[in-house]
PDB file with one MODEL, atoms N, CA, C and O in Angstrom:
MODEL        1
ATOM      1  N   UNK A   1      65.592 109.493 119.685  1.00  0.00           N
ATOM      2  CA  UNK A   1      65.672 109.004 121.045  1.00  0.00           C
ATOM      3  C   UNK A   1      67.007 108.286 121.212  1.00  0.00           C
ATOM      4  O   UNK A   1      67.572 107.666 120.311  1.00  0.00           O
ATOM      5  N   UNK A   2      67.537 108.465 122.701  1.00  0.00           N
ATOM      6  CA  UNK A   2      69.287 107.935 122.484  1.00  0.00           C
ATOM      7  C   UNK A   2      68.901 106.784 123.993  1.00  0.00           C
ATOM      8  O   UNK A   2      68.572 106.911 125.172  1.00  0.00           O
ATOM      9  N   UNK A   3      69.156 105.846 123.157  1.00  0.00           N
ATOM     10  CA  UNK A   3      68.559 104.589 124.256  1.00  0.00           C
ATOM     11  C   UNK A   3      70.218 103.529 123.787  1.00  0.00           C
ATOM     12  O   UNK A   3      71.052 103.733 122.904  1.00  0.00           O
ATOM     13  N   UNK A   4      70.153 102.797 124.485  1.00  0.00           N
ATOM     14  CA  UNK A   4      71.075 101.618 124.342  1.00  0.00           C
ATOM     15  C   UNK A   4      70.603 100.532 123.635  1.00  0.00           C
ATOM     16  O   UNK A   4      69.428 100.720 123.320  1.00  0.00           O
ATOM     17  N   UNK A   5      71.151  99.194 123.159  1.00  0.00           N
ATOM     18  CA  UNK A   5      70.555  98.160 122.298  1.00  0.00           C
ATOM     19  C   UNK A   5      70.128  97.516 122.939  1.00  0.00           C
ATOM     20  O   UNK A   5      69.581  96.755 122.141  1.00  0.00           O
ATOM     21  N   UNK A   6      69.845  97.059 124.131  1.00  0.00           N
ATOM     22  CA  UNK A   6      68.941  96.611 124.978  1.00  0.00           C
ATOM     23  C   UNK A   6      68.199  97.382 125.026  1.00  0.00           C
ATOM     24  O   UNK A   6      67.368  96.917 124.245  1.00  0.00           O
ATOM     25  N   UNK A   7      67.743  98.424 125.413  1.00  0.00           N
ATOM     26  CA  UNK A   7      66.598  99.505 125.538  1.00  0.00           C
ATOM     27  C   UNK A   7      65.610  99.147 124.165  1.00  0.00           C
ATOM     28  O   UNK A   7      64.426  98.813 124.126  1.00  0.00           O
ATOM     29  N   UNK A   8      66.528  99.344 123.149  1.00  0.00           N
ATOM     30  CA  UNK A   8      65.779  99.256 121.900  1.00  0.00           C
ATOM     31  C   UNK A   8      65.057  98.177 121.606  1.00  0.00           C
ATOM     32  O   UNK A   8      63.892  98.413 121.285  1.00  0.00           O
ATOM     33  N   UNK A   9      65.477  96.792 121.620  1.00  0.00           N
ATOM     34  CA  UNK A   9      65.266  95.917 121.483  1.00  0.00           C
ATOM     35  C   UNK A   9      64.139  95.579 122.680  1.00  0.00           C
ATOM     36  O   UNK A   9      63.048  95.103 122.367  1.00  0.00           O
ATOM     37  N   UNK A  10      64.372  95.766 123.606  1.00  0.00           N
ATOM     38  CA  UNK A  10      63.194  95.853 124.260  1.00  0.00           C
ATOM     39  C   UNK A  10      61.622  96.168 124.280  1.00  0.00           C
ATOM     40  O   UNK A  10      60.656  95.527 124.695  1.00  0.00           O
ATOM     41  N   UNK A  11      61.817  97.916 123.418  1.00  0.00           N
ATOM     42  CA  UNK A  11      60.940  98.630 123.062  1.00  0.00           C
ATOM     43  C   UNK A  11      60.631  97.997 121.922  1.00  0.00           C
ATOM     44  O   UNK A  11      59.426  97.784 121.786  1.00  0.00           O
ATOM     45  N   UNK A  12      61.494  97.543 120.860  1.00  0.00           N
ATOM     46  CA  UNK A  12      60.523  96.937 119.634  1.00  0.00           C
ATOM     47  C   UNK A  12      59.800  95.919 119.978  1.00  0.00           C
ATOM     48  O   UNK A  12      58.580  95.861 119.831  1.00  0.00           O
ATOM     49  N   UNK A  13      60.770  94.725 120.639  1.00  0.00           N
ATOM     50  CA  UNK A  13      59.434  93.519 121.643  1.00  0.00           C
ATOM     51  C   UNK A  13      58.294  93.819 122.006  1.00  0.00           C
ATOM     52  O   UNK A  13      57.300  93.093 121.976  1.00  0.00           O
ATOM     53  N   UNK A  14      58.379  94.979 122.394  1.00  0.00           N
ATOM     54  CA  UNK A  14      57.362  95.594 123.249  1.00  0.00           C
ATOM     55  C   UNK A  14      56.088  96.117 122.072  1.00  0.00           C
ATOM     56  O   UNK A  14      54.933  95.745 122.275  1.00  0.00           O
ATOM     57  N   UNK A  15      56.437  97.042 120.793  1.00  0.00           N
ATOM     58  CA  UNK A  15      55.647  97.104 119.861  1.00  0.00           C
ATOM     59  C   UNK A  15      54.871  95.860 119.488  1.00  0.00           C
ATOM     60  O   UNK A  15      53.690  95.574 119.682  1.00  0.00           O
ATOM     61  N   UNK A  16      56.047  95.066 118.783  1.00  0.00           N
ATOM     62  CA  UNK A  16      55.529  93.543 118.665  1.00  0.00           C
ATOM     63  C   UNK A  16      54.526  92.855 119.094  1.00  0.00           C
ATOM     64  O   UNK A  16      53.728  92.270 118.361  1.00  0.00           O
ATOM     65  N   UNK A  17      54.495  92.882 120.511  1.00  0.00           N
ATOM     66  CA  UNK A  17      53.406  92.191 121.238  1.00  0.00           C
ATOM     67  C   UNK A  17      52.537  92.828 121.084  1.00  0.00           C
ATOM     68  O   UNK A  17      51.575  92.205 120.635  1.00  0.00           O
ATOM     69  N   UNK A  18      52.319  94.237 121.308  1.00  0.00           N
ATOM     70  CA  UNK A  18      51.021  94.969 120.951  1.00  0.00           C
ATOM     71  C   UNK A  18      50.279  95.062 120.097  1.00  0.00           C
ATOM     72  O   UNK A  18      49.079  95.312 120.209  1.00  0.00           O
ATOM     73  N   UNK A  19      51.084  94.814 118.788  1.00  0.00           N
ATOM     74  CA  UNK A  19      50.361  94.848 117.666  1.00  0.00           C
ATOM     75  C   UNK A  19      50.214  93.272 117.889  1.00  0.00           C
ATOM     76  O   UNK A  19      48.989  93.164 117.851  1.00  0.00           O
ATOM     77  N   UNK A  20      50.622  92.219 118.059  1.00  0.00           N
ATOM     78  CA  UNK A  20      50.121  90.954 117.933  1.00  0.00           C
ATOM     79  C   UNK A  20      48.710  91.078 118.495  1.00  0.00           C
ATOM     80  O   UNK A  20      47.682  90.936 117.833  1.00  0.00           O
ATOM     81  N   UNK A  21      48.796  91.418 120.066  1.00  0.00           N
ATOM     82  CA  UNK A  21      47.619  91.607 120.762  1.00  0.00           C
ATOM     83  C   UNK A  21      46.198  92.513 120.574  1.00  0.00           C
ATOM     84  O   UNK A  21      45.132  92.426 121.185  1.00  0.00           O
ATOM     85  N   UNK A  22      46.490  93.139 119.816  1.00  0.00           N
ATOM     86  CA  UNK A  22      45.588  94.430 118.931  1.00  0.00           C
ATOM     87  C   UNK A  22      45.000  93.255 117.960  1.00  0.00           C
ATOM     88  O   UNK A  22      44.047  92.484 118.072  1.00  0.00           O
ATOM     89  N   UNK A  23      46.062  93.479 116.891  1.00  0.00           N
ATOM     90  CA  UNK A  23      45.391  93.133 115.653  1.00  0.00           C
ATOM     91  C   UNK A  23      45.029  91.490 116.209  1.00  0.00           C
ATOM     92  O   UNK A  23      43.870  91.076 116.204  1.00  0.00           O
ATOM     93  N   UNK A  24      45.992  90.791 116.598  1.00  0.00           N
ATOM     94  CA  UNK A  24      45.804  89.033 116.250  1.00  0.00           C
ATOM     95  C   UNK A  24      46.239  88.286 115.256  1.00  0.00           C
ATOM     96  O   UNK A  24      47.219  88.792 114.710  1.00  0.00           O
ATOM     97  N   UNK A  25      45.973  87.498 114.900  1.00  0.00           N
ATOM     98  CA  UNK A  25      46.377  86.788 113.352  1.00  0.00           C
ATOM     99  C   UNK A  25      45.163  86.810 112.072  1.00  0.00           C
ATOM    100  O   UNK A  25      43.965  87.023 112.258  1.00  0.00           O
ATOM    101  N   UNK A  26      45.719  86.575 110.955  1.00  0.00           N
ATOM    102  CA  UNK A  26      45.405  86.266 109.825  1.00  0.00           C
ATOM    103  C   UNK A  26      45.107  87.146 108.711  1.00  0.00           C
ATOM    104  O   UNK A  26      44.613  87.125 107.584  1.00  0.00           O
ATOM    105  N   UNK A  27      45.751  88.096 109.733  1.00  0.00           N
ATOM    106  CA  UNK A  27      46.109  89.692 108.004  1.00  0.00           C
ATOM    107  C   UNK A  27      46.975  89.082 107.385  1.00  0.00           C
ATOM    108  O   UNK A  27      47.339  88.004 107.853  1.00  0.00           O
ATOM    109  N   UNK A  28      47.750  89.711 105.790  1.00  0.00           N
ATOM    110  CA  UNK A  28      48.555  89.820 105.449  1.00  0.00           C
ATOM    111  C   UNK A  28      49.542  90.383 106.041  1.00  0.00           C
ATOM    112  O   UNK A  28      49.135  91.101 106.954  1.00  0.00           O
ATOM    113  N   UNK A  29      50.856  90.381 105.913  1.00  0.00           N
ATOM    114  CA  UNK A  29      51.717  90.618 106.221  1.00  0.00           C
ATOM    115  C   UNK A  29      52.171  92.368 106.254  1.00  0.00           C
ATOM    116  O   UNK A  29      52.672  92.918 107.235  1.00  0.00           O
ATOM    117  N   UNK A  30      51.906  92.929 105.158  1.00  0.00           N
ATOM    118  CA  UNK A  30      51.890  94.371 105.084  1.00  0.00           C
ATOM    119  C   UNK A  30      51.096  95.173 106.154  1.00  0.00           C
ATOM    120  O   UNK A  30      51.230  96.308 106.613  1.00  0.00           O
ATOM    121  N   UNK A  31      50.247  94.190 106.371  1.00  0.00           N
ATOM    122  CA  UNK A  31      49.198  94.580 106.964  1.00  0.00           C
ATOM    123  C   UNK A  31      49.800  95.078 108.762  1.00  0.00           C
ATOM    124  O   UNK A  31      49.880  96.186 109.292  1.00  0.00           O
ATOM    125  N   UNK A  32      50.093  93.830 109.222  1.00  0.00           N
ATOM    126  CA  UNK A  32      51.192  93.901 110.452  1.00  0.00           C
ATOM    127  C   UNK A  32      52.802  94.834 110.070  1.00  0.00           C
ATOM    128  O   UNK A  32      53.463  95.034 111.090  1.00  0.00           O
ATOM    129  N   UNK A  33      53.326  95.287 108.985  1.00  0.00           N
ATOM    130  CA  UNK A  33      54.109  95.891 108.831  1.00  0.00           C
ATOM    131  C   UNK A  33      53.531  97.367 109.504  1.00  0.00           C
ATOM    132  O   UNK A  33      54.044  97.914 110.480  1.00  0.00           O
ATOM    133  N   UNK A  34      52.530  97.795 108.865  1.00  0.00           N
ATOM    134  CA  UNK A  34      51.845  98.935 108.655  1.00  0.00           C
ATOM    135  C   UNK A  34      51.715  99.794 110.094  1.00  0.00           C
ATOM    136  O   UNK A  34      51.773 100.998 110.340  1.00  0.00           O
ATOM    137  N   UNK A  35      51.477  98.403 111.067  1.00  0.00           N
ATOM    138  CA  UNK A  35      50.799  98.494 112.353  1.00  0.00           C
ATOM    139  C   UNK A  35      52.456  98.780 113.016  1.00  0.00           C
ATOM    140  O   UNK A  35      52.719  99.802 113.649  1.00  0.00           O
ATOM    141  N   UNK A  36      53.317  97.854 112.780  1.00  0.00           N
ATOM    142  CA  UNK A  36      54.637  98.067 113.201  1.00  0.00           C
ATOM    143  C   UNK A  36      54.891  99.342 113.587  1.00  0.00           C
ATOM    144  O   UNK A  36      54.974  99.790 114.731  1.00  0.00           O
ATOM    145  N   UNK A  37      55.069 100.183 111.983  1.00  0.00           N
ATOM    146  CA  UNK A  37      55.793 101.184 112.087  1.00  0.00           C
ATOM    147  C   UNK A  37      54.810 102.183 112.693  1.00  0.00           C
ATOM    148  O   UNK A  37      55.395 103.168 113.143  1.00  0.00           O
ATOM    149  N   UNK A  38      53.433 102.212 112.837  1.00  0.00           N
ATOM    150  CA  UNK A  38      53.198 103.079 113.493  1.00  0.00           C
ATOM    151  C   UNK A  38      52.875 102.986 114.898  1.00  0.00           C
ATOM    152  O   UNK A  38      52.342 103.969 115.412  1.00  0.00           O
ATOM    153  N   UNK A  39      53.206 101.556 115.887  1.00  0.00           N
ATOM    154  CA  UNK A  39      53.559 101.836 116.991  1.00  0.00           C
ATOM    155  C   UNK A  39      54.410 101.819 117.458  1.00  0.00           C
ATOM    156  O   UNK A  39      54.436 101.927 118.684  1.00  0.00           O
ATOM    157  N   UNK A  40      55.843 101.638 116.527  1.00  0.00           N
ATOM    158  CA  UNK A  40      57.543 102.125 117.046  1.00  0.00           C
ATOM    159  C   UNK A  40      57.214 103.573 117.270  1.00  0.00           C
ATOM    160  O   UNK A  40      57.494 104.146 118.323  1.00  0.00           O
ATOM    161  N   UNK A  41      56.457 104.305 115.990  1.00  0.00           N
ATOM    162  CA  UNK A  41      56.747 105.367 116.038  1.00  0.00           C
ATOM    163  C   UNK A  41      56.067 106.271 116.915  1.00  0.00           C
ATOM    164  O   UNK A  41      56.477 107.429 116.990  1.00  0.00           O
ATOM    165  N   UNK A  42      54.638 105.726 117.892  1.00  0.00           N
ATOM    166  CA  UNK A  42      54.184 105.942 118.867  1.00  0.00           C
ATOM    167  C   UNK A  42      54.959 105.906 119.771  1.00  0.00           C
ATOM    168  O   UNK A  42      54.686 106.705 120.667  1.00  0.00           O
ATOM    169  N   UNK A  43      56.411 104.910 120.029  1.00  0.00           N
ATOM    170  CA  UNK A  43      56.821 104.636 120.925  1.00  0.00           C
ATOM    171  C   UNK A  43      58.208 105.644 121.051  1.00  0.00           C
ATOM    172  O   UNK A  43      59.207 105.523 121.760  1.00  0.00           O
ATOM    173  N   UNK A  44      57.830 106.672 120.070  1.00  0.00           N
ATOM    174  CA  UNK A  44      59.142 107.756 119.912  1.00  0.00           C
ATOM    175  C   UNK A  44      60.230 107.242 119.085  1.00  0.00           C
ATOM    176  O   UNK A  44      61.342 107.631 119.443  1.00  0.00           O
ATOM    177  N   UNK A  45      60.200 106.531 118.152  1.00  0.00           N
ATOM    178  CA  UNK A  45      61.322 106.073 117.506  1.00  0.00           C
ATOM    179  C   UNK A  45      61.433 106.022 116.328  1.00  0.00           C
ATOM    180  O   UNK A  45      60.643 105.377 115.639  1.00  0.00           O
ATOM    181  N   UNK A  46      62.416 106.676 115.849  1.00  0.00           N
ATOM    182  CA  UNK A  46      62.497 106.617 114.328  1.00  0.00           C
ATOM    183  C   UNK A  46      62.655 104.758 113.415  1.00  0.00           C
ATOM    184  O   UNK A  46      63.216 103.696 113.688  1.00  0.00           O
ATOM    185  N   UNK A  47      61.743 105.318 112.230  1.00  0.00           N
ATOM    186  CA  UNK A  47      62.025 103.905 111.415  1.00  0.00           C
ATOM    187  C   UNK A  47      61.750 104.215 110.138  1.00  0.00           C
ATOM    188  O   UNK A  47      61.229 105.305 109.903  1.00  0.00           O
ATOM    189  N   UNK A  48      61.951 103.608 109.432  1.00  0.00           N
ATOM    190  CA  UNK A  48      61.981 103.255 108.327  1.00  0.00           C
ATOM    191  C   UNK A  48      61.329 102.338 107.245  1.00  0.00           C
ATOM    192  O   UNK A  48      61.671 101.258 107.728  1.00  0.00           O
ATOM    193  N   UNK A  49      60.735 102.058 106.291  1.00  0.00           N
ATOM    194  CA  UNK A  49      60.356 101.032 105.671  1.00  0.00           C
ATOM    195  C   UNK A  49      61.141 100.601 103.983  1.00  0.00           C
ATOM    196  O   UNK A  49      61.553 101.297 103.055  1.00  0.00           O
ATOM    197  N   UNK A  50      61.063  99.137 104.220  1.00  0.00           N
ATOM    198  CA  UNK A  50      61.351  99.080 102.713  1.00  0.00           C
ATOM    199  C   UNK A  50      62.706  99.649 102.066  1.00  0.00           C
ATOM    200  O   UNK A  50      62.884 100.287 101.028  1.00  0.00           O
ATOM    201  N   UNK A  51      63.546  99.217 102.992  1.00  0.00           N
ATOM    202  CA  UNK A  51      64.979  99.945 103.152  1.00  0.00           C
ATOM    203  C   UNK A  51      66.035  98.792 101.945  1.00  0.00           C
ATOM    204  O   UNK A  51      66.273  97.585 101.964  1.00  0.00           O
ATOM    205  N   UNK A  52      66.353  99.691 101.200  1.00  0.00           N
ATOM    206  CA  UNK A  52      66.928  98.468 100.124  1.00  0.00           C
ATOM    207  C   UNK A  52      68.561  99.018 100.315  1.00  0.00           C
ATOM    208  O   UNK A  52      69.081 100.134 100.343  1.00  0.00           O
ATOM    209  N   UNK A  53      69.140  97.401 100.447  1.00  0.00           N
ATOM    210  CA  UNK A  53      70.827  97.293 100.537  1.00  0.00           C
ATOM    211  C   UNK A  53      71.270  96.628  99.168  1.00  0.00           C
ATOM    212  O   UNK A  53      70.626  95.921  98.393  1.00  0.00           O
ATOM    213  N   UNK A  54      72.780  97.150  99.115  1.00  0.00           N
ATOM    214  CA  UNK A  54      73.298  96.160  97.703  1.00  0.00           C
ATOM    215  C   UNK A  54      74.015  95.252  98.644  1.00  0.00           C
ATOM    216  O   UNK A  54      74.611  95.408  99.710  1.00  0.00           O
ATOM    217  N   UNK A  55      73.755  94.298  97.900  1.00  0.00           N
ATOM    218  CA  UNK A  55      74.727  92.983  98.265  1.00  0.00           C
ATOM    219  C   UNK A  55      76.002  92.560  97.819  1.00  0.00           C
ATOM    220  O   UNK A  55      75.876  92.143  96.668  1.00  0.00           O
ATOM    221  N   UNK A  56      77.491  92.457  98.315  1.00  0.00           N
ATOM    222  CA  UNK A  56      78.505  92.550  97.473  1.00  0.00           C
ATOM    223  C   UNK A  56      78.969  91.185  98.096  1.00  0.00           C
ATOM    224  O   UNK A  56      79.029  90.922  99.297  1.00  0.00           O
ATOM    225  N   UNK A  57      79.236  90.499  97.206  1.00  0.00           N
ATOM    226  CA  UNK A  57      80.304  89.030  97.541  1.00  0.00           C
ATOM    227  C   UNK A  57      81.436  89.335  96.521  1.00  0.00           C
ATOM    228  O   UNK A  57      81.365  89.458  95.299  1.00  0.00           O
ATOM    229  N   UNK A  58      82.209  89.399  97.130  1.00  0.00           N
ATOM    230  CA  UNK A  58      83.865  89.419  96.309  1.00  0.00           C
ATOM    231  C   UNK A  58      84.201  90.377  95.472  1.00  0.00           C
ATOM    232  O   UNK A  58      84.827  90.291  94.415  1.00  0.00           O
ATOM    233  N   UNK A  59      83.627  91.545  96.145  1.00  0.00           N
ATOM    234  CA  UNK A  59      83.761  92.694  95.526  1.00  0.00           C
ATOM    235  C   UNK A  59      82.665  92.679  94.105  1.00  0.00           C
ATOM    236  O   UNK A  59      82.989  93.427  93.183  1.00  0.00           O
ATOM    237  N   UNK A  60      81.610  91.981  93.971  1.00  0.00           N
ATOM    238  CA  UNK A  60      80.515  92.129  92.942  1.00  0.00           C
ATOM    239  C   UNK A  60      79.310  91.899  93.378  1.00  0.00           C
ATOM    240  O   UNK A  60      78.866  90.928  93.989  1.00  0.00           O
ATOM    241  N   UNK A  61      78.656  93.157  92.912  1.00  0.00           N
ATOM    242  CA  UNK A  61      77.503  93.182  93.163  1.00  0.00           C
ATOM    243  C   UNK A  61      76.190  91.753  92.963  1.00  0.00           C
ATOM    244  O   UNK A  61      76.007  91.341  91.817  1.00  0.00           O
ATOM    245  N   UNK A  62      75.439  91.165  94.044  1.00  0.00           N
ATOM    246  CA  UNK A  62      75.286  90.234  93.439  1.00  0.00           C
ATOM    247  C   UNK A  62      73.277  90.287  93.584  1.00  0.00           C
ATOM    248  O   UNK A  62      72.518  89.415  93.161  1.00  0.00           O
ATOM    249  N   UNK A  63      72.968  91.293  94.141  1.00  0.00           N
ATOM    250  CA  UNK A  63      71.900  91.239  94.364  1.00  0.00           C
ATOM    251  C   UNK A  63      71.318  92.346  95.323  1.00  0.00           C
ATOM    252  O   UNK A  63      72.126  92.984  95.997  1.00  0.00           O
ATOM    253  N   UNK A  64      69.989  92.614  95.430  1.00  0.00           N
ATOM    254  CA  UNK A  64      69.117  93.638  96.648  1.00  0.00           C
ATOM    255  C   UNK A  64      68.731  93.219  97.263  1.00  0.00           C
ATOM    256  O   UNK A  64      67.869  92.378  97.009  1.00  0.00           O
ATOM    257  N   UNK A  65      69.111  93.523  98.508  1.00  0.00           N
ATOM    258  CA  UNK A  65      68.192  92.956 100.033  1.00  0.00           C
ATOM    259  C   UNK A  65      67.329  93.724 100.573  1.00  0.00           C
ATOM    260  O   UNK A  65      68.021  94.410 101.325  1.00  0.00           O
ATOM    261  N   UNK A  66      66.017  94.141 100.711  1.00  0.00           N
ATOM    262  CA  UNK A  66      64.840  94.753 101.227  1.00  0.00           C
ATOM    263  C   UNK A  66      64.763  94.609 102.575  1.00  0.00           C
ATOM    264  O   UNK A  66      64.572  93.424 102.851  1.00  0.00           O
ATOM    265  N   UNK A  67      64.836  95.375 103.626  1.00  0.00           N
ATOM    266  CA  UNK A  67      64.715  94.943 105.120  1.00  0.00           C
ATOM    267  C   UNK A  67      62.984  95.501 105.635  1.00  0.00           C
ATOM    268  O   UNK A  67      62.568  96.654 105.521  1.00  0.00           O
ATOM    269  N   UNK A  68      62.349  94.536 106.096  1.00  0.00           N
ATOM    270  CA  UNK A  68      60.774  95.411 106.207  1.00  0.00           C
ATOM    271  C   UNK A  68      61.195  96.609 106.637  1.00  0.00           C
ATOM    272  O   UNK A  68      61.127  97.642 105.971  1.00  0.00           O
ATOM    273  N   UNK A  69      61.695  96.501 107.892  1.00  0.00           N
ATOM    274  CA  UNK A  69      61.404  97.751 108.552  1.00  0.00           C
ATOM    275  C   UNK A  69      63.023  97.815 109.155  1.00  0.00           C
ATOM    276  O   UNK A  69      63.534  96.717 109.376  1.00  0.00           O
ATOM    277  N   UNK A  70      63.893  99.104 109.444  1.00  0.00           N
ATOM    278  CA  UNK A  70      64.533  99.525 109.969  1.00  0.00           C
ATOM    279  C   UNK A  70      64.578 100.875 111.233  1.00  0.00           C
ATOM    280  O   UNK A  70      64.343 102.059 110.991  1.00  0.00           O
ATOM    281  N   UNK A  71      65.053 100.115 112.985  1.00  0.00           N
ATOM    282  CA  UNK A  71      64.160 101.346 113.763  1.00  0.00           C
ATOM    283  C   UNK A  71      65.801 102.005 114.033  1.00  0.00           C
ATOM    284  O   UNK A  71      66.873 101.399 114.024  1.00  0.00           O
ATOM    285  N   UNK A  72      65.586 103.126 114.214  1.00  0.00           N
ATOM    286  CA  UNK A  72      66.984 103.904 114.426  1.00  0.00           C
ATOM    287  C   UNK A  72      68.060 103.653 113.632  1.00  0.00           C
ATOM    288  O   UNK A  72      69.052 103.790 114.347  1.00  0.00           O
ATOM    289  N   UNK A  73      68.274 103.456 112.893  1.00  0.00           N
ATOM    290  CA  UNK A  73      69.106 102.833 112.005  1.00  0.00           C
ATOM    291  C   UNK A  73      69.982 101.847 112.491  1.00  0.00           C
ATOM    292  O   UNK A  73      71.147 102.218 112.634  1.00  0.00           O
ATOM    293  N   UNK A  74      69.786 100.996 112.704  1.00  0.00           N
ATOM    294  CA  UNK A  74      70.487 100.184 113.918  1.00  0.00           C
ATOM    295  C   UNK A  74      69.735  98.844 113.953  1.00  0.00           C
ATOM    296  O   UNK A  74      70.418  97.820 113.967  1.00  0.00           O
ATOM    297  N   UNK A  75      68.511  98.759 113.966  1.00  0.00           N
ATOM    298  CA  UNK A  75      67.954  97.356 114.051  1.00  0.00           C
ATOM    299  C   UNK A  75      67.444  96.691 113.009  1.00  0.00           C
ATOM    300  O   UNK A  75      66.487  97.359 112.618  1.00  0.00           O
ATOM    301  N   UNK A  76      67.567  95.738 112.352  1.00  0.00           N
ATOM    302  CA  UNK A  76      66.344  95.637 110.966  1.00  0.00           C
ATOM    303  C   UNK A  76      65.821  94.363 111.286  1.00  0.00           C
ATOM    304  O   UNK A  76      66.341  93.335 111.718  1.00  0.00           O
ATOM    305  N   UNK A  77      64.012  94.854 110.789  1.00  0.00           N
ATOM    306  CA  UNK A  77      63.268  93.978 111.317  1.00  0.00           C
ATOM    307  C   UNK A  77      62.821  93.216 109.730  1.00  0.00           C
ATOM    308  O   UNK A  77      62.507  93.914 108.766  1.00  0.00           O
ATOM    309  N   UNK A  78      62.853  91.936 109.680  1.00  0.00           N
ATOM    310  CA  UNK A  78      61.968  91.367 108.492  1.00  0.00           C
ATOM    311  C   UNK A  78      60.941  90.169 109.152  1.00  0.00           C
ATOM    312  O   UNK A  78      60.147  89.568 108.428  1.00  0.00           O
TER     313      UNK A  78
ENDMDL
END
C-alpha cells in the first residue's frame, strides 16, 4: 500500500486502539504483539516481526536491537 507518513501513522493509531479496545488490558505483551500484526495486516499493510538491527558506535559493532514490530518498512513499533 503507497500511503504517506501521516497516512501510516494514522492507520497504525488506528490498529492500536482497536486492539486496546478488543482485547483490553492484562495479557502479556506478545500477546498484544500478536493482535498488532494481525490487524495492521487487516488494515492492508505490510509488517514485520522481531526485526533484528546491528548496532554500530564508532565504527564497532556494539550490540542487537530487536524492534517488535516493523509496518512498511518505515515505522518501528516497540
Amino acid at each position: 500500500m503507497n500511503m504517506n507518513e501521516r497516512e501510516l501513522i494514522e492507520t497504525v493509531v488506528g490498529a492500536a486502539f482497536e486492539v486496546s479496545n478488543t482485547l483490553g488490558c492484562g495479557f502479556l505483551e506478545k500477546v498484544y504483539e500478536r493482535a498488532m500484526t494481525k490487524e495492521i495486516r487487516l488494515r492492508g499493510l505490510r509488517v514485520k516481526t522481531q526485526v533484528s538491527y546491528s548496532v554500530i558506535y564508532k565504527e564497532q559493532l556494539v550490540g542487537e536491537y530487536f524492534a517488535d514490530l516493523v509496518v512498511e518498512d518505515k515505522l518501528v513499533l516497540n
